[in-house]
C-alpha positions as CSV (number, residue, x, y, z in Angstrom):
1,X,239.8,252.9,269.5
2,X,239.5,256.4,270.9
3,X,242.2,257.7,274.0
4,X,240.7,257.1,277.5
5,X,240.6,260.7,277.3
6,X,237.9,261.6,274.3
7,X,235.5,259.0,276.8
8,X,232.6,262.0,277.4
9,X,232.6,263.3,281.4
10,X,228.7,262.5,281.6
11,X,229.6,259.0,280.3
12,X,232.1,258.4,283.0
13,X,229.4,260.2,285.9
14,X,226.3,257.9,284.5
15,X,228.8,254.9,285.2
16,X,226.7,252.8,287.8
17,X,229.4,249.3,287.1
18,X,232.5,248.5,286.3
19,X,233.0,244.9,284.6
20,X,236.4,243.8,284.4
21,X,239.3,240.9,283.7
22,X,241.8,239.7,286.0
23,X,244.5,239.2,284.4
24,X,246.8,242.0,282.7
25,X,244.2,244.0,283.0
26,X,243.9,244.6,287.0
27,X,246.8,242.8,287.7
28,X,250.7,243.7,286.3
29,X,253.8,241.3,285.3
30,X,251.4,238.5,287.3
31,X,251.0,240.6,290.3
32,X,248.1,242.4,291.7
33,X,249.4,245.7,292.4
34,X,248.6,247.7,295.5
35,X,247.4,250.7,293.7
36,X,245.2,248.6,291.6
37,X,243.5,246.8,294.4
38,X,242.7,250.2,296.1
39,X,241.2,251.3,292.8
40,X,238.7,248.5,293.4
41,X,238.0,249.5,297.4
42,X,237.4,252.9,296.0
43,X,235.0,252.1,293.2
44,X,233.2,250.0,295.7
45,X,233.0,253.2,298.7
46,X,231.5,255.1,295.5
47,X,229.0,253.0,295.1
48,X,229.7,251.6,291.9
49,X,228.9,248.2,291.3
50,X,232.6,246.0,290.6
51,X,232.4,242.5,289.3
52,X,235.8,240.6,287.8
53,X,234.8,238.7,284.5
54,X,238.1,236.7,284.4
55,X,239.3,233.1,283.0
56,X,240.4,232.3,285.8
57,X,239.3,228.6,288.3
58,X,236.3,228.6,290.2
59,X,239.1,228.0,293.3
60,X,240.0,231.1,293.0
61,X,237.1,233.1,292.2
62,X,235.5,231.3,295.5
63,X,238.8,233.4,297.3
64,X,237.8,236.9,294.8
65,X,234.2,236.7,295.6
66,X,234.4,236.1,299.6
67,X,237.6,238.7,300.2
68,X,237.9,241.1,297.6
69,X,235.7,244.8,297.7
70,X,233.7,243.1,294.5
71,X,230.1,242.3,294.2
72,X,230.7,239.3,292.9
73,X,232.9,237.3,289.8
74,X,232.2,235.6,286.7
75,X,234.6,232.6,286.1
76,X,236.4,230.2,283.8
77,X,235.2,232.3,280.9
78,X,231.5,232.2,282.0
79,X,231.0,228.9,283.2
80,X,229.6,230.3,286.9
81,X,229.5,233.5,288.8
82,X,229.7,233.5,292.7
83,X,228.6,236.3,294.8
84,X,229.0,236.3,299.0
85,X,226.2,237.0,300.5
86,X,228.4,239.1,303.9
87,X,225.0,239.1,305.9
88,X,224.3,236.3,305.7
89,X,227.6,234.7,305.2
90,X,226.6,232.3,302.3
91,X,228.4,231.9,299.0
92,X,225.8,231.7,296.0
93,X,226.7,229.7,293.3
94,X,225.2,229.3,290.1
95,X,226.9,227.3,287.3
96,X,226.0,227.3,283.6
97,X,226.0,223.6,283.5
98,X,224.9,221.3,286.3
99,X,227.3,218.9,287.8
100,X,227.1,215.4,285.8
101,X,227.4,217.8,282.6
102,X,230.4,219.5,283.9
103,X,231.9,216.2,285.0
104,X,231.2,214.7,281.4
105,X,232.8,217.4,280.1
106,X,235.7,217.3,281.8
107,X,236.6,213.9,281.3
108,X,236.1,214.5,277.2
109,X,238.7,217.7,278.1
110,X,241.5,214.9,279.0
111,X,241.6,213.9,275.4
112,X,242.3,217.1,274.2
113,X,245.2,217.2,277.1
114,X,247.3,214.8,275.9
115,X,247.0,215.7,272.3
116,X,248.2,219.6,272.7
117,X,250.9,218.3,275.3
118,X,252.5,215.8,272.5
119,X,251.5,218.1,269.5
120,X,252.8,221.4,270.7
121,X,256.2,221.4,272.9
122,X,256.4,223.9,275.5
123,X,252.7,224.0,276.2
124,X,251.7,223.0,279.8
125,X,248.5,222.6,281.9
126,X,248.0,225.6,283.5
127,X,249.1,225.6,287.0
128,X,245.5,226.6,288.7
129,X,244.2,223.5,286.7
130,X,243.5,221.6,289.9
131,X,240.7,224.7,291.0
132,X,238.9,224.2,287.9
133,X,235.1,223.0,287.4
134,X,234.4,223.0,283.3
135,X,237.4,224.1,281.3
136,X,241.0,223.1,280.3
137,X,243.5,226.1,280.5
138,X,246.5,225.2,278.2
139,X,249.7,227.9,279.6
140,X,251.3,229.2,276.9
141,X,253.2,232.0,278.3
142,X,252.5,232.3,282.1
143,X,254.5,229.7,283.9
144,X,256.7,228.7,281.0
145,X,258.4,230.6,278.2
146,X,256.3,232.2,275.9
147,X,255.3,230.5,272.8
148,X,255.2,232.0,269.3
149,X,252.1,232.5,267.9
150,X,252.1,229.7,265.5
151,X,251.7,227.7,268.9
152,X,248.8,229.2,270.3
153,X,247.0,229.1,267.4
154,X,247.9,225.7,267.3
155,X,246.3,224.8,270.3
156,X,243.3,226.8,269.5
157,X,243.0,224.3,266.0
158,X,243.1,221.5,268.4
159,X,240.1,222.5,271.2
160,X,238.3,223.3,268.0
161,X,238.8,219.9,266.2
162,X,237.2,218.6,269.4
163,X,234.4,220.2,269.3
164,X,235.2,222.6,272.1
165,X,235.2,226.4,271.9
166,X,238.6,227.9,272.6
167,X,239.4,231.6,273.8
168,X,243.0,233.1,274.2
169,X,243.6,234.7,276.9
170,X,247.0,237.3,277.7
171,X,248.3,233.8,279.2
172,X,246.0,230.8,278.3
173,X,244.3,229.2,275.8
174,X,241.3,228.2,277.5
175,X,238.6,225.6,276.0
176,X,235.2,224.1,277.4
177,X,232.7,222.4,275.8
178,X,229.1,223.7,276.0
179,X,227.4,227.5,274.8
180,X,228.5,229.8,277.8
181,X,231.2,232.7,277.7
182,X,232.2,235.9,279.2
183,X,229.0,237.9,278.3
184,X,226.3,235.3,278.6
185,X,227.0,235.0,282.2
186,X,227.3,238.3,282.7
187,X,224.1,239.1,281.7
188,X,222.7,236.1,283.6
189,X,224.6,238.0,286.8
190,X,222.9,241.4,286.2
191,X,219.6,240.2,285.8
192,X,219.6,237.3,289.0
193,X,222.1,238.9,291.6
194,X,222.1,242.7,290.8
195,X,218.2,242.7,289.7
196,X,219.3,244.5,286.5
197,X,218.9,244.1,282.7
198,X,222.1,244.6,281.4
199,X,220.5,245.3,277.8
200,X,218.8,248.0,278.6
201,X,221.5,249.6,281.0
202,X,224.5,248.2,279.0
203,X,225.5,252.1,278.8
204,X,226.0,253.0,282.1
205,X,228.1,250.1,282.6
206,X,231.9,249.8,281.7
207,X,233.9,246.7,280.6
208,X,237.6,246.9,280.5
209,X,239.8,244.2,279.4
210,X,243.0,243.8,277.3
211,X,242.9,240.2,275.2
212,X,240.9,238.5,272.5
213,X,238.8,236.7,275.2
214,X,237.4,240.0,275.7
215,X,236.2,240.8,272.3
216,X,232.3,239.7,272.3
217,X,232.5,242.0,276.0
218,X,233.7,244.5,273.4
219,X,231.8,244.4,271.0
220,X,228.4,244.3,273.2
221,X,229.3,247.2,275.5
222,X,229.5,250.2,273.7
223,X,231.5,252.2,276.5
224,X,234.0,249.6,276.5
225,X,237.8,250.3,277.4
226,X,241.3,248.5,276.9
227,X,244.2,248.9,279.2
228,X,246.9,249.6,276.5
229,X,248.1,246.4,276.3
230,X,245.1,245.5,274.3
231,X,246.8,247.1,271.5
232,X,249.2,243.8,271.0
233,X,246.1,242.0,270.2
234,X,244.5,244.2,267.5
235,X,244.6,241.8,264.8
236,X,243.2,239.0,266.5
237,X,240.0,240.2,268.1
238,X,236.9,240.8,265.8
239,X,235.4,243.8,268.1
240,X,238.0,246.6,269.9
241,X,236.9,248.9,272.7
242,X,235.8,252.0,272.2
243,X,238.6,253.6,274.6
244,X,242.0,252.6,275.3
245,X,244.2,254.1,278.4
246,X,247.6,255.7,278.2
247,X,249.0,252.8,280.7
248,X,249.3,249.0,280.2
249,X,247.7,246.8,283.0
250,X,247.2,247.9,286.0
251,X,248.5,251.3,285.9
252,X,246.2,251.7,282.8
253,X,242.9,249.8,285.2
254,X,243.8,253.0,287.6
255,X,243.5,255.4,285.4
256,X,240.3,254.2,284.4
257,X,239.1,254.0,287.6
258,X,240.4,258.0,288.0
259,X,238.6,258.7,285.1
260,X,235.3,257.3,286.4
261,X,235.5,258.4,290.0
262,X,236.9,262.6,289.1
263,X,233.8,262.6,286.5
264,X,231.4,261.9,289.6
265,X,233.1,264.1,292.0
């Protein structure tokens, strides 16, 4: 991982997106910061295509989509992006799995419930369970006290004995049954709501992240940055970003966003 700061200026002025997480990456301490928020207006006002790529519930990414200056979110690790159509003022939704599969799924996803509540104490349902579609996020540090390592990757065994792909998030440990993550749907945005092919533009677009959930992201974008907090996770993701910010978080997200936006000026 370079500094933000080696990133070359015509890198940052052939930007034409910004892919992003949620979650300690925009957002600090749990908190979506005012300055951060603003980065995201401004990115918008410049023309540069914004679209959260977060683990969080399809509840909530409903709320992202329709209010916040994005272009549209990708949700529960890739299960579904939304995009609001404001002219027309109709929410698209397109899932990777259609609706007896996700139900399916998510009664096989009780199983594995009970068995990491009464395997690993302190572990809890996530609290935005109730918004989900097609995963199980396991809390492991955001509502309850954090748990050691030993613990996550406990929980991690477990989705896996299941059968179910597990991804750890800066918070979670979420797991879902079926082929679809972060990038997948990403790609399936670019090509159906932006009209783009993400393989062949892949360098004039940005991902920034900070957890191991963000390592095939990564991996496949090869102008990829990490808010400094990414640095806690070094040893457990198999692809790094290329760039890392001075800041953690938030503050880090802005100066990314400065970075981008003083290039184009």
């Amino acid at each position: 991982m370079q500094p933000l700061a080696a990133m070359p200026a015509a890198t940052r002025s052939a930007c034409a997106g910004l892919f992003t997480d949620i979650d300690d990456t925009i957002t600090t301490e749990g908190r979506l910061t005012p300055a951060a928020y603003a980065a995201l207006g401004r990115l918008q006002e410049a023309g540069i295509t914004v679209v959260p790529i977060t683990g969080r519930p399809a509840g909530w990414c409903d709320m992202v989509a329709r209010f916040w200056p994005v272009d549209g979110v990708v949700g529960e690790n890739g299960a579904f992006f939304f995009r609001y159509d404001h002219a027309q003022r109709r929410m698209i939704r397109r899932f990777a799995q259609d609706e007896a599969v996700r139900a399916a799924n998510r009664a096989r996803l009780v199983a594995i419930r009970e068995r990491v509540l009464a395997e690993v104490p302190g572990a809890a349902v996530a609290s935005d369970q109730l918004y989900r579609e097609a995963d199980l996020a396991i809390d492991f540090c955001e509502d309850v006290p954090p748990l050691p390592r030993e613990a996550v990757d406990r929980i991690v065994r477990i989705f896996e004995e299941a059968g179910a792909v597990a991804k750890v998030s800066s918070i979670h440990v979420n797991g879902w049954f079926g082929d679809h993550d972060k990038l997948t749907m990403s790609r399936i945005f670019a090509e159906e709501a932006l009209g783009i092919d993400l393989e062949a533009e892949r360098e004039r677009f940005i991902y920034a992240g900070d957890s191991p959930n963000d390592a095939p992201m990564f991996g496949w974008f090869p102008n990829a940055v990490g808010v400094a907090n990414v640095l806690g996770f070094a040893d457990r993701m198999p692809a790094l970003p290329a760039y890392v910010t001075p800041s953690e978080a938030g503050a880090g997200f802005v100066e990314l966003v400065d970075a981008i936006l003083e290039a184009r000026a």
